[in-house]
C-alpha positions, -999 to 999 in steps of 0.1 A, spaced: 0 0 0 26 23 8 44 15 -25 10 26 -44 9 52 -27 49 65 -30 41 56 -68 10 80 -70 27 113 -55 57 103 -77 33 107 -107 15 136 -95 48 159 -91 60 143 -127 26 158 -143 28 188 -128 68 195 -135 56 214 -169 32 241 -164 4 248 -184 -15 219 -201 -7 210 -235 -39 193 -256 -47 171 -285 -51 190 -317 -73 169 -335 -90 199 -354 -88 179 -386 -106 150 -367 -74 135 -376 -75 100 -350 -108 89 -370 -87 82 -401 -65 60 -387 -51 46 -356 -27 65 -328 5 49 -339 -3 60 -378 -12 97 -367 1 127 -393 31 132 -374 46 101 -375 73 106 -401 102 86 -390 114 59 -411 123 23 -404 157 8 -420 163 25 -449 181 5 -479 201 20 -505 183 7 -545 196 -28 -551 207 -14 -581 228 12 -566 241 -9 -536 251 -41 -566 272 -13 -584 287 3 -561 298 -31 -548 306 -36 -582 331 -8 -585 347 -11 -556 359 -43 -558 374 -36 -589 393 -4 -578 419 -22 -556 424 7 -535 452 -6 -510 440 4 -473 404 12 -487 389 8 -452 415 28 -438 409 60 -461 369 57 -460 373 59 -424 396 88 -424 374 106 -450 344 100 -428 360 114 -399 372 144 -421 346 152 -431 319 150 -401 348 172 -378 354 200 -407 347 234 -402 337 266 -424 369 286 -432 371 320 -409 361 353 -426 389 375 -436 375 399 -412 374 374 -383 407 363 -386 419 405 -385 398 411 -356 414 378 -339 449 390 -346 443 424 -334 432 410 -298 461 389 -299 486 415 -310 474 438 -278 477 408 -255 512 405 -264 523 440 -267 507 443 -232 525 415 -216 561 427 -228 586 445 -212 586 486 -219 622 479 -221 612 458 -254 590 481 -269 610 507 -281 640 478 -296 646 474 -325 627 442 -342 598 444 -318 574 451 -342 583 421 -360 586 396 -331 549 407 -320 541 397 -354 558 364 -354 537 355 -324 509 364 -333 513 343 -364 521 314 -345 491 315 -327 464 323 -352 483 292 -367 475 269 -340 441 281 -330 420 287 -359 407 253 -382 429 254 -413 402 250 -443 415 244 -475 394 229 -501 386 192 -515 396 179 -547 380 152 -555 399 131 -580 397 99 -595 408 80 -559 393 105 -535 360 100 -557 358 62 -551 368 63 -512 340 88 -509 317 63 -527 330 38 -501 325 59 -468 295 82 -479 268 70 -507 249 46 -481 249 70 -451 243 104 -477 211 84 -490 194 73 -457 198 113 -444 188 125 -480 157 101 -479 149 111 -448 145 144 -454 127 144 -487 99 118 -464 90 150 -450 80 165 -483 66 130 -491 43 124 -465 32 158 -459 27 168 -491 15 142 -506 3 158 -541 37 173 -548 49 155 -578 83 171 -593 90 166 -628 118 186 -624 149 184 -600 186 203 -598 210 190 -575 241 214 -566 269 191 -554 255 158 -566 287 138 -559 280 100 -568 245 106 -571 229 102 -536 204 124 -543 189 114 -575 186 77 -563 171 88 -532 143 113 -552 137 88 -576 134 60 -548 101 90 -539 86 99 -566 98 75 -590 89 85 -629 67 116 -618 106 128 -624 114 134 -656 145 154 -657 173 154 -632 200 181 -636 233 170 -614 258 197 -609 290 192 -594 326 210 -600 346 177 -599 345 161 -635 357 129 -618 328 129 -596 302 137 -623 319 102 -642 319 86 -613 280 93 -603 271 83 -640 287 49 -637 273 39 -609 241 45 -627 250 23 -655 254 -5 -630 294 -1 -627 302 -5 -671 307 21 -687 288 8 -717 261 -4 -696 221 14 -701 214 43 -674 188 30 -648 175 64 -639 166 82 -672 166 119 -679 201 129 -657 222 154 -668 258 162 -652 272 199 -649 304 213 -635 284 250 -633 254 260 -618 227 268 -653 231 306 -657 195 312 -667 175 328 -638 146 322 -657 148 284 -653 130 273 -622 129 234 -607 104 215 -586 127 206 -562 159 219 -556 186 198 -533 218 205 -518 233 174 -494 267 179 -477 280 208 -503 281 242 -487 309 237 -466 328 230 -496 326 266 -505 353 294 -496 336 320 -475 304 333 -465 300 352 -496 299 321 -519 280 307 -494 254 331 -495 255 339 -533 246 299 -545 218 296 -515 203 328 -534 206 314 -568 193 278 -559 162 300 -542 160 319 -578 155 284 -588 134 267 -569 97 261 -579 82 244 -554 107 231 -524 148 238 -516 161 213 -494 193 216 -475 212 185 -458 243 189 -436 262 171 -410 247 164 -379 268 186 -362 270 217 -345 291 233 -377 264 218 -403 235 229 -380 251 267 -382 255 261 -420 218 256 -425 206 285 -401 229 306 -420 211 295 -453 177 301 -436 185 336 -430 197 344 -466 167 326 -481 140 342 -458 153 378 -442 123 386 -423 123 401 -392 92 376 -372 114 347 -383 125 330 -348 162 322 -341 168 289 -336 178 283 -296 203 256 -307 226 287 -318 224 304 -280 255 306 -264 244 285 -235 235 253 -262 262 234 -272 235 211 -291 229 211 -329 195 205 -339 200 169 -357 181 134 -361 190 104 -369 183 78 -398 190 40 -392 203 25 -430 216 -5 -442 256 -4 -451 272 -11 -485 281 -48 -482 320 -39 -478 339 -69 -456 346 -41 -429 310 -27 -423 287 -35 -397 249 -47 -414 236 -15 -403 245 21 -389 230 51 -376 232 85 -393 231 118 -379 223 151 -398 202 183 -399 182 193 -428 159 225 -435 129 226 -463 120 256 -471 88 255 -496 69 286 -516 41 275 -505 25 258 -475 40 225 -463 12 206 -456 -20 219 -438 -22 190 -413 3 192 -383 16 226 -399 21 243 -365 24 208 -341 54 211 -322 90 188 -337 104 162 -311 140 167 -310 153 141 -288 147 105 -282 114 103 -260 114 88 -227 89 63 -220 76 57 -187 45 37 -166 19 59 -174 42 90 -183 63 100 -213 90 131 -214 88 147 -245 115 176 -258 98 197 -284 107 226 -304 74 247 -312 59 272 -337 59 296 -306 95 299 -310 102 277 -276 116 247 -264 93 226 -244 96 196 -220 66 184 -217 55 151 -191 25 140 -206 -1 117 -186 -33 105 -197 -50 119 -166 -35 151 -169 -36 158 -210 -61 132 -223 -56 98 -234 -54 107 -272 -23 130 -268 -10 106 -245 -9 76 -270 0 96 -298 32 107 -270 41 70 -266 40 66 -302 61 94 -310 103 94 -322 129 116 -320 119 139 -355 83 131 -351 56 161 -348 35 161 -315 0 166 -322 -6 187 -295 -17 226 -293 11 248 -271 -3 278 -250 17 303 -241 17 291 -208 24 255 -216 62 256 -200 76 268 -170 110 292 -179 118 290 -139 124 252 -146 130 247 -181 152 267 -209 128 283 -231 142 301 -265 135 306 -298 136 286 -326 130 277 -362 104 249 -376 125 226 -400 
């Protein structure tokens, strides 16, 4: 009896540890066209497999490349890549050594000031420093070799987050069918396998664009099913090394996976995000490392696509947050002798559209951590349309059964189908900031 009893004040201080009581939206009547673990926010994917096609060529081609160390380089390329860092603005890395020359002239001697050479061995310091504190970025070429190891350590984990993302256009949006799609840093093709895994032959022209020659030849033989003579299985692709310089030319859907970091400086990044929003028709979508740094690369896209001022800032970017906004994708592996049968991958993704992305579950608040499961109780973090993050202990006593079982059904990307009043968390207990809607 006691045990009850401990039990029952455990789980009235749990429902009460959120203020405010968040409710079922169910103002489409939603739960009568299906049941709770099918509702319209459910858009997480089980294991996702690369094309047999695509997985039997790649295979294909990397057996025959006899790349000594092959595992060896796609797991340094991997790790490369996931840790790299945009390059420091010109003007950053002046500001930087203007604080660090003033630290140093501060700290010397006035006997050294006035010697002769001084001026030169503040300089040599400062160089020294700026060397070993700021992220050296120098840019990728991909060759021949480079272009195969990538194939190795990146197609299979580059398609699950890339058909992950596009799922959300999918299944909200369920009339959009593209005829037309432009891919700015196709690499081996990732992208057009995963949009025509979607939408199949609704797409009828795919425009790849990628600076690396060896890249665009390497994408197209994978397509052919590793011969070079061998028919194209997707029909309609067309490889580019330049962006199409028509601004009249729109697409349905226009992707970019894992490519702006390859670019110089802020100012390329922001002039190609502006001319792939000149050319989108319909939807821009933007993948990036699950990271802090690829999280920061998509924000800064949001802001140069949408510049207006009632647009929230994302509270991952606070000071105080040292967590990227990111989910995660569980995918099969290439069948390579050193892969595990299946891996997780981690990324962030923005879709911005032209028009409204879905009218169902529009404003429900994104989960963006794993939910916690407990008897009779579930923890949700949320990121809502009020610009907030909310944790939210939802009970069916407290917030209704419906809510409750749509919780428990809930994963980490998911949309809550709840409605948030402004009161709906407590800033004295949790962290409440603002935020985008991906």
């Amino acid at each position: 009896m006691l045990a009850v009893r401990f039990r029952l004040q455990q789980m009235r201080a749990l429902s009460s540890a959120a203020s405010g009581k968040p409710q079922l939206d169910n103002s489409s009547d939603f739960l009568s066209k299906g049941p709770h673990r099918k509702h319209p926010g459910i858009l997480r994917m089980n294991i996702v497999h690369l094309p047999q096609e695509a997985e039997d060529a790649a295979s294909y081609i990397l057996k025959k490349c006899h790349i000594q160390g092959m595992e060896e380089h796609a797991a340094s390329l991997k790790n490369y890549l996931w840790s790299r860092k945009r390059p420091m603005e010109d003007r950053e890395l002046r500001k930087k050594a203007s604080v660090l020359q003033a630290e140093f002239i501060a700290k010397m001697p006035d006997s050294e000031v006035d010697a002769d050479g001084y001026k030169e061995k503040i300089k040599s310091q400062v160089l020294t420093t700026l060397r070993k504190q700021t992220y050296n970025w120098q840019p990728l070429s991909y060759t021949e070799q480079i272009g195969l190891v990538y194939l190795a350590a990146r197609f299979d984990g580059g398609y699950a987050a890339v058909t992950r993302a596009l799922q959300e256009i999918h299944q909200r949006v369920p009339d959009f069918k593209p005829q037309t799609l432009l891919d700015f840093g196709s690499g081996v093709g990732s992208v057009s396998w995963a949009a025509h895994a979607n939408w199949g032959t609704s797409l009828k022209e795919y425009v790849c664009v990628d600076s690396s020659a060896s890249m665009n030849q390497l994408s197209e033989l994978v397509l052919r099913g590793g011969e070079e003579t061998g028919d194209m299985h997707i029909n309609g692709i067309y490889f580019r090394q330049f962006l199409p310089v028509s601004p009249k030319v729109q697409y349905d859907l226009v992707i970019s996976a894992f490519s702006l970091n390859e670019l110089p400086n802020l100012f390329e990044r922001q002039k190609t995000i502006q001319a792939l929003w000149r050319k989108t028709g319909g939807f821009l979508v933007l993948v990036e490392n699950g990271t802090r740094e690829g999280h920061q690369l998509l924000m800064e896209a949001r802001e140069t696509v949408l510049r207006c001022p009632h647009q929230l800032e994302c509270p991952r970017l606070t000071e105080n947050s040292k967590v990227p906004c990111n989910f995660v994708q569980q995918y099969q592996s290439l069948p390579l002798r050193w892969n595990p049968p299946q891996r997780w991958e981690k990324f962030s993704f923005l879709v911005i559209s032209r028009g409204i992305m879905g009218e169902i579950g529009n404003q429900w608040p994104r989960v963006i951590g794993p939910v916690l499961r407990r008897p009779r109780h579930v923890h949700c973090h949320t990121c809502g349309s009020d610009g907030k993050l909310h944790h939210d202990v939802i009970t069916s006593q407290r917030n209704g059964k419906d809510l409750y079982r749509c919780a428990r059904k809930c994963e980490w990307g998911d949309r809550l189908p709840e409605l948030i009043s402004p009161s709906s968390s407590d800033p004295g207990k949790y962290e409440n900031e603002k935020t985008n809607d991906s």
